[in-house]
C-alpha positions in Angstrom: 113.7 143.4 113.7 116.9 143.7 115.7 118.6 141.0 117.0 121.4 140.6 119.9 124.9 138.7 118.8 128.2 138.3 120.4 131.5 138.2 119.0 132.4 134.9 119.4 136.5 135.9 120.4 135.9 139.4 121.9 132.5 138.6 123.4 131.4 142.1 122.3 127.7 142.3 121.7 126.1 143.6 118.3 122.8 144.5 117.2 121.8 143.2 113.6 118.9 143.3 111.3 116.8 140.7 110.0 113.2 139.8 109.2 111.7 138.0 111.2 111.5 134.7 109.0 115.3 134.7 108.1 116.8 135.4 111.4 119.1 133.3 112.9 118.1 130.5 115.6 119.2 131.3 119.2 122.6 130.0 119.6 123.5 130.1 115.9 127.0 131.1 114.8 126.4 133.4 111.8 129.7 135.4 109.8 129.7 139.0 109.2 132.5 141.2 107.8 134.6 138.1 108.6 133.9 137.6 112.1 131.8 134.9 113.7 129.0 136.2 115.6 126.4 134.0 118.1 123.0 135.0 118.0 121.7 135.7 121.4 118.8 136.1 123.6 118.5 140.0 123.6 118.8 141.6 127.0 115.7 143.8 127.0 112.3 143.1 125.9 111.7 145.2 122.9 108.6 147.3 123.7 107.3 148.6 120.2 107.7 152.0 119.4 106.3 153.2 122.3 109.6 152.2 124.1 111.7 154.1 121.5 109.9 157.1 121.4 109.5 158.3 124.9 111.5 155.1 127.5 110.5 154.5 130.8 109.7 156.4 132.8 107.4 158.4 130.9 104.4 160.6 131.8 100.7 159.2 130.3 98.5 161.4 128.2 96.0 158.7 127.2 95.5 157.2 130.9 93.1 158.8 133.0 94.6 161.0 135.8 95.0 159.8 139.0 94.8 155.9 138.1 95.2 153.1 140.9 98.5 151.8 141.1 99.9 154.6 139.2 102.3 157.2 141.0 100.9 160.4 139.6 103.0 164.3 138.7 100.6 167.0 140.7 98.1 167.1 137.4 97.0 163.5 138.9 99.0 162.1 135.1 99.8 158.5 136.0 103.8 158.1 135.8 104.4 154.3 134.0 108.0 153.2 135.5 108.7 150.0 133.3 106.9 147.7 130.4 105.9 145.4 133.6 104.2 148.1 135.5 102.7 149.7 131.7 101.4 145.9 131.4 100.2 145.5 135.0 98.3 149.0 134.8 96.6 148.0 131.2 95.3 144.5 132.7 94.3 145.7 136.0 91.5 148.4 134.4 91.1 146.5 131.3 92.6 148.9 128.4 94.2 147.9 125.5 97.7 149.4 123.9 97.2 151.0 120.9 
């Protein structure tokens, strides 16, 4: 998983890698290449793959065209503006993410 840190003189942030069961608490002071780093809450909500792959906003294949609360392109394909809205849309017809 990645994981937000900032430099504790600079205030620069840093992404680092750790699994899960060995990263460092939130709030943690942790050294790396000699420099003390704080382990942060991250700014954005990691969204899986999904998130990586295409961002938001992205054009659905797998929803059904012209979808409720969906702005649609003019082949009715539902336009999902945010991991909120993707959420919202998923619990509001009852699908799952895959």
């Amino acid at each position: 998983m990645i994981y937000e840190f900032v430099n504790t003189e600079t205030g620069e942030s840093r992404e680092l890698h750790y699994q899960m069961g060995s990263a460092p608490v939130i709030g943690e002071i942790i050294k790396k290449n000699g420099e003390e780093y704080r382990r942060v809450s991250s700014s954005h909500v990691d969204a899986g793959m999904d998130a990586k792959v295409h961002g938001y906003p992205y054009l659905s294949s797998s929803l059904p065209r012209n979808l409720e609360g969906c702005d649609t392109n003019r082949q009715g394909k539902p336009i999902i503006t945010s991991r909120n809205h993707e959420r919202e849309v998923i619990s509001r017809h009852g699908y799952e993410r895959e």
